[in-house]
C-alpha positions as CSV (number, residue, x, y, z in Angstrom):
1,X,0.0,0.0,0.0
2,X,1.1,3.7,-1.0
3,X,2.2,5.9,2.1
4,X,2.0,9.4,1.2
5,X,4.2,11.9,3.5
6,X,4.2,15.5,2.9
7,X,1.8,17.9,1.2
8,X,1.7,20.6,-1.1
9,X,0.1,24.1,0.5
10,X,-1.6,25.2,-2.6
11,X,-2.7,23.5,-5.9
12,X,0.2,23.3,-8.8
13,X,-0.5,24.1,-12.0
14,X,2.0,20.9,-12.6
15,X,2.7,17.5,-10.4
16,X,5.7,15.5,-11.9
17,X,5.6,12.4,-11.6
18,X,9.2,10.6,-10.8
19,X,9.6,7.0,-9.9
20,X,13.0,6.0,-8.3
21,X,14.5,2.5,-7.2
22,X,18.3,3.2,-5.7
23,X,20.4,4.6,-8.2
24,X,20.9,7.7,-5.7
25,X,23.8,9.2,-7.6
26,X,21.2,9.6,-10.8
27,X,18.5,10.6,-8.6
28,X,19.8,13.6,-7.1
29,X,20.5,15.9,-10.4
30,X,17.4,14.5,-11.3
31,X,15.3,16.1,-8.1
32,X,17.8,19.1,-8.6
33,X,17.0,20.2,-12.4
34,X,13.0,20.3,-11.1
35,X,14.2,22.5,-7.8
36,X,16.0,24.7,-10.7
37,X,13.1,25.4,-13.1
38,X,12.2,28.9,-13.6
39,X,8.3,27.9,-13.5
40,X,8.2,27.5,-9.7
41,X,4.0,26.8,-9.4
42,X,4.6,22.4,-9.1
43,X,4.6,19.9,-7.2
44,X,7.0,16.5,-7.1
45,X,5.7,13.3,-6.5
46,X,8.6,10.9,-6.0
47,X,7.1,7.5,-6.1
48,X,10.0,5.2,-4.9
49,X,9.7,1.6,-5.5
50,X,11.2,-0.1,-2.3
51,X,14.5,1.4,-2.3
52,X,17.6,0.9,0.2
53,X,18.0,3.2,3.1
54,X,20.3,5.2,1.6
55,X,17.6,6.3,-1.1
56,X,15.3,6.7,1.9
57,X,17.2,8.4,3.9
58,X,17.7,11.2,1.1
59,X,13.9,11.2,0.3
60,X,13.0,11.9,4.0
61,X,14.8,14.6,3.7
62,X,13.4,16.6,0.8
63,X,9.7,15.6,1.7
64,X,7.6,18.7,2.8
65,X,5.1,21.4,1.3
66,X,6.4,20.4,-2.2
67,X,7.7,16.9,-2.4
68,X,5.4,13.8,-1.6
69,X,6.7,10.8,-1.1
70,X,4.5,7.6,-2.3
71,X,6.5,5.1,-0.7
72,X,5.6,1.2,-1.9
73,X,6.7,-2.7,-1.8
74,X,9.1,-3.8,-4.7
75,X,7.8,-4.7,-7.9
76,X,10.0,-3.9,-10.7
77,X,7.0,-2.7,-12.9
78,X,7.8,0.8,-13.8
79,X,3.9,1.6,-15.0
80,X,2.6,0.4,-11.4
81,X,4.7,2.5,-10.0
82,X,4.5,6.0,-11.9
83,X,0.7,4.8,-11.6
84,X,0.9,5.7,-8.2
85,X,2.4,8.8,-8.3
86,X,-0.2,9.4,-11.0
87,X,-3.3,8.9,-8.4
88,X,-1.1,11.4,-5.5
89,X,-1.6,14.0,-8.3
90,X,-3.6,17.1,-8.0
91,X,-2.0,19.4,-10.8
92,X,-3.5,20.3,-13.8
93,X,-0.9,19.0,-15.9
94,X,1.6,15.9,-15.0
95,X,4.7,15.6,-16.3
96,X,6.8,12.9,-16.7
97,X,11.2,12.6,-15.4
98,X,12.9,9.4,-14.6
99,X,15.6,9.2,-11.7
100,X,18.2,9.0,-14.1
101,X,17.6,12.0,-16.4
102,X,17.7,15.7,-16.2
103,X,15.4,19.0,-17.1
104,X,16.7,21.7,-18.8
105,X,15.7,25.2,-16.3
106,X,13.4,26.6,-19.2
107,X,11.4,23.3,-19.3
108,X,8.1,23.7,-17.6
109,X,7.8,27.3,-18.1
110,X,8.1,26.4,-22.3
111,X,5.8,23.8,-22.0
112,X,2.9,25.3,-19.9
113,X,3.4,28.5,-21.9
114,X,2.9,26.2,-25.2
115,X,-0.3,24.4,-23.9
116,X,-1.9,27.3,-22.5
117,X,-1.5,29.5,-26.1
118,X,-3.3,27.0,-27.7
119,X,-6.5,25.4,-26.4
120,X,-7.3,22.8,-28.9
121,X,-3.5,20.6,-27.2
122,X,-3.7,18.9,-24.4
123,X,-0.3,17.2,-24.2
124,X,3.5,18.3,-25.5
125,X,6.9,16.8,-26.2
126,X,10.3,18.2,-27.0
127,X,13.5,17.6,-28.4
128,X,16.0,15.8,-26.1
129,X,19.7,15.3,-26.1
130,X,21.6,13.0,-24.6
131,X,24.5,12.6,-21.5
132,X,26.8,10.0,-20.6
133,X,26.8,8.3,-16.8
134,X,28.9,11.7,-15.8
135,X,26.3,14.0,-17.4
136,X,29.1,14.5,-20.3
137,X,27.2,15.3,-23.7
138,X,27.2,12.6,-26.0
139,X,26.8,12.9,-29.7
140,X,24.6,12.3,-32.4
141,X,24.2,9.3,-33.9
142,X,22.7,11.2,-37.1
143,X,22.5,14.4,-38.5
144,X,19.2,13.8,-40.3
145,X,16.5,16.6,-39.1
146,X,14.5,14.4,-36.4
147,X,10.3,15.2,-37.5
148,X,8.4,16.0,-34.7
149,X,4.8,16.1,-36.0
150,X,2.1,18.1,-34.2
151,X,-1.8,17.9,-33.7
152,X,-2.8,14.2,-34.0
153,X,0.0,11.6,-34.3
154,X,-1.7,8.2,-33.5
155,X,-0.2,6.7,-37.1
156,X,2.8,8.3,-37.2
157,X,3.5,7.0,-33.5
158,X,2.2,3.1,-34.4
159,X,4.3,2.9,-37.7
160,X,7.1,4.3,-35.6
161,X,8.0,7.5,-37.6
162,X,8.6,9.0,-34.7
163,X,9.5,7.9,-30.9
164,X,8.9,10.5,-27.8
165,X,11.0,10.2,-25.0
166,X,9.3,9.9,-21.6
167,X,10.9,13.1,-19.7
168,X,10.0,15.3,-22.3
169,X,5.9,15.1,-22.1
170,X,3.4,17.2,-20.4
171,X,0.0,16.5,-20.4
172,X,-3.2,17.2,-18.7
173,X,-4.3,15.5,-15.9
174,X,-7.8,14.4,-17.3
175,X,-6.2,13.3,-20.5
176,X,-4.0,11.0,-18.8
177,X,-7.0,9.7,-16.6
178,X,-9.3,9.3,-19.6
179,X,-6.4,7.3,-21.9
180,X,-6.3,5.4,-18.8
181,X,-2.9,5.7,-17.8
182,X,0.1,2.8,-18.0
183,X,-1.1,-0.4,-18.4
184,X,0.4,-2.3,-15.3
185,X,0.5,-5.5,-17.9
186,X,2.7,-3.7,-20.6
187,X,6.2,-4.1,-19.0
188,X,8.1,-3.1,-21.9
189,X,7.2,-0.7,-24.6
190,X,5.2,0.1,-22.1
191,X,5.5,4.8,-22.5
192,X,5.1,4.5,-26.1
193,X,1.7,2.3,-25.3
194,X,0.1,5.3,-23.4
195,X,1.4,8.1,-25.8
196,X,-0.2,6.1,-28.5
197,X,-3.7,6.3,-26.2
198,X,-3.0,9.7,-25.1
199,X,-2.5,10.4,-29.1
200,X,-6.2,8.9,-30.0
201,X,-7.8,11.4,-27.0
202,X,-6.2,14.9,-27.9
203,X,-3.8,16.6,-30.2
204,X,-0.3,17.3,-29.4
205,X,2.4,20.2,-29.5
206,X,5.5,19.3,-30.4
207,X,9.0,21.8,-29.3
208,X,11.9,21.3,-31.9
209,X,14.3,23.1,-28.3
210,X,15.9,20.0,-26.3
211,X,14.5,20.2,-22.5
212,X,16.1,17.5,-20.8
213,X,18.6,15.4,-20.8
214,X,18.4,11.6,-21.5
215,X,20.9,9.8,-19.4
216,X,22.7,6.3,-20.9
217,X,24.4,4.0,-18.7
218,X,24.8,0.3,-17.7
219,X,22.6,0.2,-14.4
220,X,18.8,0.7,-16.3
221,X,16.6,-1.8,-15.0
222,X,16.2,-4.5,-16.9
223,X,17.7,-6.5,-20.4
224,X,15.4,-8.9,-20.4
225,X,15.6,-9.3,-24.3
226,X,12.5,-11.8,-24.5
227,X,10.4,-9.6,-22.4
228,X,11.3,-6.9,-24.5
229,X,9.7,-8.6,-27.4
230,X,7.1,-10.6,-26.0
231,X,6.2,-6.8,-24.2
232,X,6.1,-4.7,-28.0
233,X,4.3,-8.3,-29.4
234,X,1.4,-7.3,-26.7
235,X,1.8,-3.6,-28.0
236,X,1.3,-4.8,-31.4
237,X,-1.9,-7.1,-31.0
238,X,-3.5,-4.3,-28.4
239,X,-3.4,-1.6,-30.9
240,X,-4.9,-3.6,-33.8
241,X,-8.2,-2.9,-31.6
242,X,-7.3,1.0,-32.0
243,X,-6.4,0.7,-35.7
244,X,-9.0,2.8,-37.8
245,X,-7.9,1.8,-41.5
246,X,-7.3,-1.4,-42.8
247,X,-3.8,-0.6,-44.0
248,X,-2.9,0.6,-40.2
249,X,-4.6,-3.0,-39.0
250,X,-2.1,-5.1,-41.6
251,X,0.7,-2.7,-40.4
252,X,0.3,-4.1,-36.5
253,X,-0.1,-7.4,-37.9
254,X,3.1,-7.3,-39.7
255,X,5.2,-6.2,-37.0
256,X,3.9,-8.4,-34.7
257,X,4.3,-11.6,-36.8
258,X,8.5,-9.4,-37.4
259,X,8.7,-9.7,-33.9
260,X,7.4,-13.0,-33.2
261,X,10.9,-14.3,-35.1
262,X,12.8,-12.0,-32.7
263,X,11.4,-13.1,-29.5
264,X,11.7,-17.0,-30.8
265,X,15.4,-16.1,-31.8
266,X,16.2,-14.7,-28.2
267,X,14.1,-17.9,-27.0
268,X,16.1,-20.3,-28.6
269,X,19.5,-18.3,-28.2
270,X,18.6,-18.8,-24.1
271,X,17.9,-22.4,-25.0
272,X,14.4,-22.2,-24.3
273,X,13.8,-24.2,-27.0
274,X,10.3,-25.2,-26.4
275,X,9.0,-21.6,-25.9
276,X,10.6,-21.1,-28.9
277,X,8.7,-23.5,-30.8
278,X,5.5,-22.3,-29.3
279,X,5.9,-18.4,-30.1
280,X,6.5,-19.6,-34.0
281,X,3.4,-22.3,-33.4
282,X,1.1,-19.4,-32.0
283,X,2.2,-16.3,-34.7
284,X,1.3,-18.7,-37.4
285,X,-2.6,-17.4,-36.5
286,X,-2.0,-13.8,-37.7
287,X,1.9,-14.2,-39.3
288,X,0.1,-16.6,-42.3
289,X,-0.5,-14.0,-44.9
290,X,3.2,-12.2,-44.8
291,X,6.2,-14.1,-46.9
292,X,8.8,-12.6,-44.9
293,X,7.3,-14.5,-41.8
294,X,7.7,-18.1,-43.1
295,X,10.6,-17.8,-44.4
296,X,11.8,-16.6,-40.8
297,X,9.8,-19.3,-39.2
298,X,11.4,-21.7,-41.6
299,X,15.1,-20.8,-40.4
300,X,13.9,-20.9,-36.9
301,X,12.5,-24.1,-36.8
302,X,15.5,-25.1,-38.4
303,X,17.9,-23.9,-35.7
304,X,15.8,-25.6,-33.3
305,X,15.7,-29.1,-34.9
306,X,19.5,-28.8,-35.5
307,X,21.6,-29.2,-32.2
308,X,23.5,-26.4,-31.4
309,X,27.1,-28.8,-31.7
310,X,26.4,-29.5,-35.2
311,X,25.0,-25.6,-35.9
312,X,28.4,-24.7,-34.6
313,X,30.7,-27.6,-36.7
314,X,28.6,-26.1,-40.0
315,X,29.3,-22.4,-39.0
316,X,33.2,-23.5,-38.9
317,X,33.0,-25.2,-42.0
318,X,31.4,-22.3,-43.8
């Protein structure tokens, strides 16, 4: 059960919702670039997911008229987590920072400013750069102008034109409530699941100016390659139901049979050879109709029949 400690003495315009578990030396710029934006009328819900005393100990601390704590049992799902922050919420507009990345100062004030000059939005993203483990810049992988489409982006989310990263969105309250917020079930893929339902209830605005900072490192929570897949698998199937236009409908089907083969790949590469089996067995229900997919399957069911010994004396040979 949540156990909320401190309260805010008047009602933000803007709760942001952070969920931590350790990682303290992230966590702390993190907390420090919301303390530093120049649009001062928020509160911070830290929603901590059963971390170690040290992390505690440095919550307890900041806790008061501003910063409520939503303390809870580990779980290790990230959406049942920054669900709960979501429900301690009272501004009109949440937005979104992990413990590991950081806000430019301008960030709130941009985004608020954006939202509340046009009436027919009710959710933003930005541009977003990224640091190293030490918060040193790191480059770009591409010098290609990034599109960042505005008004109503449900397709150009699903056929993944575009991707918005999580500490970059703002969006109102009632939006968030009425798209239903993250679905506790999606455990991976699981932010561009709800900005695909927050894109079929309102319009967006979209900032070309970088406002935070998205952190890469080697303690994020999980790798779990086959969850990974079997999680945008379930994003896939889920958002056929949303689909409007055939051609959209064939598009979730395709890349769901695409990522059938990559989840049975990572399957059989663990040696989980009969879940392998199975996830070809199942996809052949909506994989049937695409080329590509049997001759995948084919390969795959290959590489199981074959034992890995005699896959490895045929690699050497070739």
């Amino acid at each position: 059960m949540a156990m909320p400690s401190g309260s805010a003495t008047r009602t933000p315009t803007v709760s942001v919702v952070l969920p931590t578990y350790n990682r303290i030396r992230f966590l702390v710029p993190a907390v420090e670039s919301v303390f530093n934006q120049s649009f001062k009328n928020w509160e911070l819900i830290i929603a901590d997911d059963g971390s170690a005393e040290e992390t505690q100990r440095y919550l307890r601390g900041i806790a008061g008229d501003r910063v409520t704590i939503v303390s809870l049992l580990h779980s290790g799902n990230p959406s049942q987590v920054r669900n709960a922050a979501i429900r301690a919420a009272v501004g009109r507009y949440v937005a979104f920072l992990d413990s590991d990345d950081v806000w430019t100062p301008n960030k709130l004030a941009m985004q608020v400013s954006a939202l509340q000059n046009k009436g027919d939005a009710r959710w933003c993203y930005s541009a977003c750069e990224h640091i190293d483990a030490s918060g040193a810049r790191l480059p770009k992988k591409n010098s290609r102008p990034i599109m960042r489409p505005q008004g109503w982006i449900f397709e150009q989310l699903l056929t993944l034109q575009i991707g918005i990263a999580m500490p970059t969105v703002i969006a109102e309250r009632t939006l968030l409530e009425e798209a239903g917020c993250f679905d506790e079930q999606q455990r991976f893929g699981e932010f561009h699941d709800l900005c695909l339902r927050l894109a079929l209830k309102g319009a967006v605005i979209a900032l070309d100016e970088p406002l935070c900072w998205i952190r890469s490192h080697d303690e994020h929570y999980s790798s779990d390659k086959i969850g990974d897949h079997a999680g945008w698998m379930r994003l896939y199937e889920k958002m056929s139901h949303f689909a409007t236009t055939p051609r959209l409908i064939r598009y979730c089907a395709k890349m769901r049979a695409a990522t059938s083969l990559n989840l049975a790949r990572q399957q059989a590469s663990a040696r989980e050879l009969r879940c392998a089996g199975a996830t070809l067995l199942a996809a052949t229900k909506f994989s049937w109709r695409f080329p590509s997919w049997w001759w995948g399957a084919l390969k795959g069911a290959v590489r199981l029949a074959v034992p890995r010994s005699v896959a490895s004396r045929l690699r050497r040979v070739n």
